[in-house]
DOVEX-119541 format. One record per residue: x, y, z of N, C-alpha, C, O in turn; residue in three letters. Coordinates in steps of 0.2 Angstrom, whole numbers, plus 5000, padded with zeros to 4 digits. Each point is the difference from the previous one (the first is absolute). Layout:
<mibas>
XYZXYZXYZXYZALA ...
</mibas>
This chain:
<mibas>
510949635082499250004999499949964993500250034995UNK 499349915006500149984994499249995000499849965004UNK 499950074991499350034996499849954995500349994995UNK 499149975007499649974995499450034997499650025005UNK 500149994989499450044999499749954995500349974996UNK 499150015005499749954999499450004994499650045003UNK 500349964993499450014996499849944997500449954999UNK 499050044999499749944995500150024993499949944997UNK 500250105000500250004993500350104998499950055003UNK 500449934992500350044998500050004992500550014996UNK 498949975004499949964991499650094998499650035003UNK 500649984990500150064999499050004999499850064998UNK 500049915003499250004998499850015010499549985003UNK 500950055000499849975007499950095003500250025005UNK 499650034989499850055002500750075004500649985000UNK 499250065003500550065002500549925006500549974997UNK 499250015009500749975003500549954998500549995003UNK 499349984989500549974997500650024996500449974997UNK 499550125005500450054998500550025007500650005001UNK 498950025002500050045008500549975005500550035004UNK 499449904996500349955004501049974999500650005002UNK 499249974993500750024997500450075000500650014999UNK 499150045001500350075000500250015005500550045002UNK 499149945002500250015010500749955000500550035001UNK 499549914997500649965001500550044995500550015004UNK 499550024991500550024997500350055002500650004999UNK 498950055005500350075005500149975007500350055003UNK 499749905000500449995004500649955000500450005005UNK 499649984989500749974999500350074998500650015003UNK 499350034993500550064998500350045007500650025001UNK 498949975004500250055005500449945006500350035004UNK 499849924996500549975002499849945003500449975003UNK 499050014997499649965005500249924995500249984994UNK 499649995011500249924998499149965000499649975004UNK 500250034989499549985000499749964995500549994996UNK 499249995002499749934997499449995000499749985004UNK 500050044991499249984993499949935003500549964999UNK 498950015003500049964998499250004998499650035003UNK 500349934989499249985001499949944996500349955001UNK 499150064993499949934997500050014996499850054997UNK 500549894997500250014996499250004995499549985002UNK 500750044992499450034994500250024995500650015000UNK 499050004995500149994993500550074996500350004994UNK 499650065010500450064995500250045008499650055002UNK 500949935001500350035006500450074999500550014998UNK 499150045006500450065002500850015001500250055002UNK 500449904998500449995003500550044997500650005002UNK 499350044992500550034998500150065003500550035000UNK 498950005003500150065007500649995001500550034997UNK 499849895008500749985003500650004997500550005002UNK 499250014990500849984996500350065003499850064999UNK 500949935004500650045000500050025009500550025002UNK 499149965001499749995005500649945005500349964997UNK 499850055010500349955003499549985005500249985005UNK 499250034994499449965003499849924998499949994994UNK 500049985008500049945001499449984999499650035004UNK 500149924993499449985000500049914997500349974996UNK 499150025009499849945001499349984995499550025004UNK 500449964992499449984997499749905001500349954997UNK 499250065007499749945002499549974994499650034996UNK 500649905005499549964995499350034999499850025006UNK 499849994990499250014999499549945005499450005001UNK 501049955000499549965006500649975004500449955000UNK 499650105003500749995006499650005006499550045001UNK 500949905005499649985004500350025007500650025000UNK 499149985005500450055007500549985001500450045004UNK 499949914994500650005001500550034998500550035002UNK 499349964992500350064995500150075004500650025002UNK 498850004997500050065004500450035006500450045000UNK 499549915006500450005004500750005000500350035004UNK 500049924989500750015002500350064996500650015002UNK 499250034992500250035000500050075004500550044998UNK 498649985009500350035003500350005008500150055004UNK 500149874997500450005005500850004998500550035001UNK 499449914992500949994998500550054999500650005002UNK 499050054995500350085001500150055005500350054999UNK 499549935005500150045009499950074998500550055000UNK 498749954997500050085000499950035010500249965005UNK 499750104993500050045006499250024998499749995006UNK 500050024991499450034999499749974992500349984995UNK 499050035006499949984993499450054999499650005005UNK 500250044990499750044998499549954991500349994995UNK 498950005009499649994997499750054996499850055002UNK 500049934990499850054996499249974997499849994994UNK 499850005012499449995000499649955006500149985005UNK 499350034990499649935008499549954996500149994994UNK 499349985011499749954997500349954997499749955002UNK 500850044994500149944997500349965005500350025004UNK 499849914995500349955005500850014999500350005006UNK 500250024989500550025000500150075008500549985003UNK 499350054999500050045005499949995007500250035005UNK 499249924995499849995004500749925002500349985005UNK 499750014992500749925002500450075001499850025006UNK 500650014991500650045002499750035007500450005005UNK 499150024997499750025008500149955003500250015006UNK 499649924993500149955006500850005003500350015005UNK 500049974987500849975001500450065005500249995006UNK 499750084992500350045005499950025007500450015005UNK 498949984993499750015009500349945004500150025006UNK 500149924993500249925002500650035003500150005006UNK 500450034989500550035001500550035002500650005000UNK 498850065002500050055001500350054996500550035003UNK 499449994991500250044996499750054996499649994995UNK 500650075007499650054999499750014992500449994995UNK 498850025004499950024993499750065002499750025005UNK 500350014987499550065000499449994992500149994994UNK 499550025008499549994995499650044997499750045003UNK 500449974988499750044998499450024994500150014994UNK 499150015009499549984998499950004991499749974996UNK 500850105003499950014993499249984998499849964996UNK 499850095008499450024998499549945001499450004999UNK 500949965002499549915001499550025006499649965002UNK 500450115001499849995007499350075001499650005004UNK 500450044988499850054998499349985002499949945000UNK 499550105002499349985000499749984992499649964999UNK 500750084997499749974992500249904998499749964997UNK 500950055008500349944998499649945005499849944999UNK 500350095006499749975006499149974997499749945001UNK 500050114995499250004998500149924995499649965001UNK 501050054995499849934996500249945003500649995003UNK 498949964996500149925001499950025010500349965005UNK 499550074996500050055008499849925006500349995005UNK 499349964993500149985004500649925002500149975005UNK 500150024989500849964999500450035002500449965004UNK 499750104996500550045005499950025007500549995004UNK 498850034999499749985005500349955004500350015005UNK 499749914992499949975002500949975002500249975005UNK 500450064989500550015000500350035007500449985003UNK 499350074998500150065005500149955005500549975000UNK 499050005003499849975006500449955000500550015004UNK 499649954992500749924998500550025002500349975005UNK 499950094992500850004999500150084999500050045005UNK 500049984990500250065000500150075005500450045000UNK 499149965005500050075006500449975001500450045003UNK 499849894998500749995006500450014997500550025003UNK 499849974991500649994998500150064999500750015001UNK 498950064999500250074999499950005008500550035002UNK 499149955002500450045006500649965002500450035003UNK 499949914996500849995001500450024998500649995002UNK 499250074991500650034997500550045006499750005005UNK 500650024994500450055001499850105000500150045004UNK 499649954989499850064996499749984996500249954997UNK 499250114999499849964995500150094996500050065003UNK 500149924990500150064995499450034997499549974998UNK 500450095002499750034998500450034995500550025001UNK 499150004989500250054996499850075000500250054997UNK 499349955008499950085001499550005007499849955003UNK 500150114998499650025006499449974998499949955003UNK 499750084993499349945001500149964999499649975005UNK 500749984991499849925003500349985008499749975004UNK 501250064998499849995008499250015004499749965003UNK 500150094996499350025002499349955000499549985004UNK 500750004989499649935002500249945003499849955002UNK 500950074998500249925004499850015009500049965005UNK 500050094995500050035008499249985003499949975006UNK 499750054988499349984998499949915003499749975005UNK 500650014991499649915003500449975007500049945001UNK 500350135004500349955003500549985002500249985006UNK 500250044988500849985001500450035005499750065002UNK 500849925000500150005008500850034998500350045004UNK 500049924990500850004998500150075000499650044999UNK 501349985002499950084999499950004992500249954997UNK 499650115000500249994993500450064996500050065002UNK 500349914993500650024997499750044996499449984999UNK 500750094998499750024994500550034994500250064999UNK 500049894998500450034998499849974989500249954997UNK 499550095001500149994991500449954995500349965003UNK 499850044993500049974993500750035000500150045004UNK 500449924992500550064997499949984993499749954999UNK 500650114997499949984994500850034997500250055003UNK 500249914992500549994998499850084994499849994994UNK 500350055008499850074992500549984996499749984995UNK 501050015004500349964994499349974994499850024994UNK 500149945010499749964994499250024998499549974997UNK 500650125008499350024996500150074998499550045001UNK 501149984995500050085001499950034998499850004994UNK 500150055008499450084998500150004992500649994998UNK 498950034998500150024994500250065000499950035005UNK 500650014989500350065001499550044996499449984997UNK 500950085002499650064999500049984992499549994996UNK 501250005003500149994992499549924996500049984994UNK 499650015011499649924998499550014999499649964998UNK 500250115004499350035000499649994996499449985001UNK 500850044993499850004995499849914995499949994995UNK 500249985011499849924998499549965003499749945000UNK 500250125004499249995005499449994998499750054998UNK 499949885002499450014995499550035004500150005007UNK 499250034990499450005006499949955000499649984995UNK 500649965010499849935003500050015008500350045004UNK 499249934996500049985008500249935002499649964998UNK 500650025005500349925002499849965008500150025005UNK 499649924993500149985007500349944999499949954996UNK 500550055008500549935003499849965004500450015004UNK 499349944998500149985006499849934998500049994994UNK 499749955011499749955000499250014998499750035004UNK 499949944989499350004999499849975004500149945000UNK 499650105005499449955005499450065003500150065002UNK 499449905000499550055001500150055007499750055001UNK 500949925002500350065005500250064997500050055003UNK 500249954990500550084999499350044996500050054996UNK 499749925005499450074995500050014993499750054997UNK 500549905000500150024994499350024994500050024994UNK 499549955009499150004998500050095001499850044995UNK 500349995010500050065002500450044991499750024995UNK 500849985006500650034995499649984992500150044995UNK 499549905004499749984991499550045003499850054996UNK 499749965011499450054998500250064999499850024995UNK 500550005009500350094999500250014993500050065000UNK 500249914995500250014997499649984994500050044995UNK 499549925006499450004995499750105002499850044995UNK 500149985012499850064997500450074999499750055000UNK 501249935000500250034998500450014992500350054999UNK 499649894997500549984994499950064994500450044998UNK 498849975001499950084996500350055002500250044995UNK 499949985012500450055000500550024998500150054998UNK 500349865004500750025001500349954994500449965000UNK 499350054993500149944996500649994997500049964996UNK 500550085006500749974998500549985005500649994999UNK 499049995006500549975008499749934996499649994995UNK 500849965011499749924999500249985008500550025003UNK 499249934998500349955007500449944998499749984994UNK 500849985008500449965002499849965006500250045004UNK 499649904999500149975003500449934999500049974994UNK 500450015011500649985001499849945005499850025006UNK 500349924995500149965005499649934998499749984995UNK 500649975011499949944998499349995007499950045005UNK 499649894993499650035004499649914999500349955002UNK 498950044996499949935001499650034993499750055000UNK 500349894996499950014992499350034999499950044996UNK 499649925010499250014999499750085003499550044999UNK 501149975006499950075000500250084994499650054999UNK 500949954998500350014995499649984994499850064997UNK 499949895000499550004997499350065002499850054997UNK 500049935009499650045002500050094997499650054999UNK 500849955003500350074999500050024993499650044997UNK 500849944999500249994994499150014998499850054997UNK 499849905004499450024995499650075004499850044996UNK 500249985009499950065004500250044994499750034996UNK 500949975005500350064994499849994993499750054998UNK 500249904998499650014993499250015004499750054997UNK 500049945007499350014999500150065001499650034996UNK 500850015008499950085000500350034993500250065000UNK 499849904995500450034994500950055002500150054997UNK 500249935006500750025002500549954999500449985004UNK 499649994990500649964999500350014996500449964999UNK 499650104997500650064998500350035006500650024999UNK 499149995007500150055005500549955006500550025001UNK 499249945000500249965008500249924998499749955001UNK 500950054997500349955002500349965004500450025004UNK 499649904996500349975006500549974997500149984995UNK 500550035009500549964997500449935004499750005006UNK 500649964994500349955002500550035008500250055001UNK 499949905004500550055001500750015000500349954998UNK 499950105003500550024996500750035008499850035005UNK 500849974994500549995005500550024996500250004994UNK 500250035013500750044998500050034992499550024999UNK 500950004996500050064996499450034997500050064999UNK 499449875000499650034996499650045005499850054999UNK 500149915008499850045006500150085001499650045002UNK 501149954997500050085001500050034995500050065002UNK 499949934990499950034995499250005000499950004994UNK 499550015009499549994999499850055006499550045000UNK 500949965004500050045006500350074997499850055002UNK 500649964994500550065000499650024993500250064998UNK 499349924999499950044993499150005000499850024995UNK 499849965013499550045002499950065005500550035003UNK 499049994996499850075002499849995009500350055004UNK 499349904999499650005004500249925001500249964996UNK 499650035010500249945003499349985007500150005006UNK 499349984990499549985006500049955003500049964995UNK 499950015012499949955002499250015005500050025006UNK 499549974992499550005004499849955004499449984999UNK 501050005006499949945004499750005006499950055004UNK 499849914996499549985007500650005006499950045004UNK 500749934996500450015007500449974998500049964996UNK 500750075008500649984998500650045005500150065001UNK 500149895002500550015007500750044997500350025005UNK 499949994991500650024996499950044992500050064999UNK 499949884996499850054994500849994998500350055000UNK 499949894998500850034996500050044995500450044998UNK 499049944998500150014993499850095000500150034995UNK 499750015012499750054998500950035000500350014995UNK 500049995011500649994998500450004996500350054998UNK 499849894999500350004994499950074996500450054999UNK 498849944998499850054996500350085002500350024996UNK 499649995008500350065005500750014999500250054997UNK 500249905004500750024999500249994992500550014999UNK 499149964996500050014994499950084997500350024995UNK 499150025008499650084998499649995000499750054997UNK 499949915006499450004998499650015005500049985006UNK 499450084992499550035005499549925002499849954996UNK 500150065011499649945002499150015001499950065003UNK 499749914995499450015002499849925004499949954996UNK 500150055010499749935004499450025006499650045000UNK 500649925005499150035003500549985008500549975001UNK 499050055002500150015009500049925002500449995005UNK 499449954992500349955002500749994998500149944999UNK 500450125001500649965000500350075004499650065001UNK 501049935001500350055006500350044994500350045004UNK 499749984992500150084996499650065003500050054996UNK 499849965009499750065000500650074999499850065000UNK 500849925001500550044997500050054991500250064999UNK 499349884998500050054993499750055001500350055000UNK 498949965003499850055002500450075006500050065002UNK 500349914999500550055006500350014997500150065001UNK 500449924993500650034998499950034992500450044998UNK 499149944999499850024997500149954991500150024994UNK 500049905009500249974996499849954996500349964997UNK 498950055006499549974993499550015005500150055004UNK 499449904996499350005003499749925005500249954998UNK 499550075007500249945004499350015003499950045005UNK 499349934992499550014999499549935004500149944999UNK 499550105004499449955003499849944992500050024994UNK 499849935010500049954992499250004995499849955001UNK 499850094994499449994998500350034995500550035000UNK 499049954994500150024995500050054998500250014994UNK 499450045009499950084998500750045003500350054998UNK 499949925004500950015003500449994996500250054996UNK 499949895004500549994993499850034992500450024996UNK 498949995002499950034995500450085000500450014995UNK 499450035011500050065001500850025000500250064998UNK 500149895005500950025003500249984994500350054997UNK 499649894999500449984994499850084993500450024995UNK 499149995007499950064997500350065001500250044996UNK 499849975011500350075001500849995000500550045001UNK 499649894998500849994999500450034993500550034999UNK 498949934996500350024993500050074997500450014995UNK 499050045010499750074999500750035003499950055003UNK 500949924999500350045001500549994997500550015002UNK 499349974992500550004995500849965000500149985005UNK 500450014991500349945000500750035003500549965003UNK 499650104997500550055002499949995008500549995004UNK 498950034998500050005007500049935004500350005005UNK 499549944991500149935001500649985003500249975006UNK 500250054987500749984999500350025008500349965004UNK 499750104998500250055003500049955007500549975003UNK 498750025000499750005006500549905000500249975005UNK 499950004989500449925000500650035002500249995006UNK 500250044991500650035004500050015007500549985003UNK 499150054999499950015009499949945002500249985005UNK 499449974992499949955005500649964998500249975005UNK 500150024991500649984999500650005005500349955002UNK 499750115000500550025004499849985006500449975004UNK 499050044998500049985005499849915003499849995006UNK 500349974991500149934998500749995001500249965005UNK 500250074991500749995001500350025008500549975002UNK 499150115002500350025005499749955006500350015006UNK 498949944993499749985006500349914999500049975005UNK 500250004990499649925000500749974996499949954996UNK 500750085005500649964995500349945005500250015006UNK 499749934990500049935004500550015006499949975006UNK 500650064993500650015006499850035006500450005005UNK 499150034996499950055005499649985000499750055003UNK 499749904995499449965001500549945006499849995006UNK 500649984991500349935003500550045006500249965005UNK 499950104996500350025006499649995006500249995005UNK 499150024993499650015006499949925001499850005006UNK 500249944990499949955000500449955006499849965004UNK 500850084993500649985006499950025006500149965004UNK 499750104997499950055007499649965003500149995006UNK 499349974991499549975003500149945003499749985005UNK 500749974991500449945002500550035008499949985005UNK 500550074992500550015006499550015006500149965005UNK 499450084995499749995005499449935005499750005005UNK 500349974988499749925004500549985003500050015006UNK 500849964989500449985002500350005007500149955004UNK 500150134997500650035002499750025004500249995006UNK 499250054994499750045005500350054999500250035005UNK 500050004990500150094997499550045004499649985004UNK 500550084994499750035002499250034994500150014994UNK 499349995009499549994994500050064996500250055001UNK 499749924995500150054994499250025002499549975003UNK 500450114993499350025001499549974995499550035000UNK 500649934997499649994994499649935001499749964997UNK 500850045011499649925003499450035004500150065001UNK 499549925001499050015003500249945004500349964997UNK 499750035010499949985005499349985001499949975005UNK 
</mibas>
């Protein structure tokens, strides 16, 4: 069986799947599969995921033309090919060349499909849907879901494909639990990671904190991510007009060591996003120790049931109130409740047993296995 997994960039600025997707190639080549990365080439490439890796990867010109395309996924005689997105014309070519060919793909929305996302530029996309896109998703194969809600909405517009639901893996190696003996290196910070943009809430996290900084005046916030300048700017004066520019800093962003040294010596880890089909970073954060606060647009409703952070309708008397009753438990209990999520990171989402099911799902377009349960018909 030989697996192509498809993506438009894996440029380290290209948010959680420029992590997520190479780590899928990386656990399926450990588990024994015959597969091959291919995407576009870009200026600061994820591709050391692969170092040490017998996954094979193909990197296409930055203005590479169907030809291109075509020959390296005919010249290769995959068996399947697993797309890691939609909308753009790279996906839609790879849906034509296969369908011609008859070669099984499966395609996966990675949140492009969410109604938050659906809402912006809503009738370009509209207009997408009708051209091209509902077809190329109904000639998949299958289409992946990273959790039970976003399947839910894809059930929502229509979709016909069976679908897969199967999560993110995350490599815990390269996020490991802080020990008990680190504890003591833990500042009161709270951190958010992710991509600045007006999707993850970060307006929410500088107000609450305008009416929380007196209280709590020896915490500070951290934000972390690359984003588009004039928004960052924006923000940035947000925080001096609220006078918090001893309190809420923004910083550049930041990857691999220094990433998890910022992740392993805060307290708290909020992400208050409008929506989000995965959440690597909450993730991450989680398998680092860290208690998570995010909101009901992302499929965590597990922190609440397991007891391993807070997973809240999204307003700002919410996040004022949770980040509050967060720190009112003191840094002992913090610590405590990041351990439990910790483990349980490492016992749900480690990349090989993520890329197991991966295979499972190939075997059964391919081969006609028997369905694994985690396919939806």
């Amino acid at each position: 069986m030989k697996i192509c997994v498809l993506t438009a960039t894996i440029d380290k600025t290209g948010g959680g799947p420029s992590r997520s997707v190479p780590t899928l190639v990386k656990g399926l080549a450990e588990i024994g599969c015959d597969v091959t990365l291919v995407t576009v080439e870009s200026d600061d490439m994820n591709t050391h995921i692969l170092d040490g890796s017998l996954a094979k990867i193909i990197i296409l010109p930055r203005k590479f033309f169907n030809k291109d395309l075509e020959s390296v996924l005919m010249g290769n005689h995959f068996d399947i090919v697993h797309a890691q997105g939609i909308w753009l014309p790279l996906y839609h070519k790879m849906a034509s060349i296969l369908s011609k060919n008859n070669i099984p793909f499966i395609m996966t929305p990675r949140g492009a499909l969410e109604p938050w996302c659906l809402n912006k530029k809503a009738l370009k996309k509209k207009i997408a849907m009708l051209l091209y896109q509902k077809s190329d998703l109904h000639k998949s194969a299958a289409i992946q879901a990273t959790a039970m809600m976003e399947a839910e909405h894809l059930r929502n517009l229509g979709l016909k494909s069976p679908l897969a639901i199967i999560p993110n893996g995350i490599d815990v190696s390269e996020y490991p639990c802080r020990s008990v003996e680190s504890s003591n290196r833990v500042k009161k910070q709270i951190v958010f990671i992710s991509r600045i943009n007006p999707k993850k809430g970060i307006e929410f996290l500088i107000d609450a904190w305008e009416q929380l900084h007196q209280d709590y005046n020896d915490w500070a916030i951290k934000i972390a991510g690359n984003g588009e300048e004039a928004y960052i700017n924006k923000l940035k004066n947000k925080i001096l007009l609220k006078g918090l520019k001893d309190k809420v800093e923004i910083l550049p962003p930041i990857f691999g060591k220094e990433k998890y040294k910022l992740y392993s010596e805060s307290s708290l880890f909020v992400l208050p996003t409008y929506s989000e089909n995965f959440g690597m970073v909450i993730a991450e954060a989680m398998s680092c120790g860290l208690p998570v606060i995010t909101t009901t647009g992302t499929p965590w409703q597990v922190l609440n049931e397991k007891g391993l952070g807070w997973s809240i309708d999204l307003s700002l008397e919410n996040v004022v109130e949770t980040i509050s009753n967060a720190i009112e438990l003191g840094q002992d209990a913090l610590f405590t409740m990041g351990q439990n999520g910790s483990q349980y990171i490492h016992d749900t989402f480690q990349y090989t047993e993520v890329a197991e099911k991966n295979k499972a799902l190939y075997e059964w377009v391919i081969e006609g296995a028997q369905r694994p349960t985690f396919i939806k018909l």
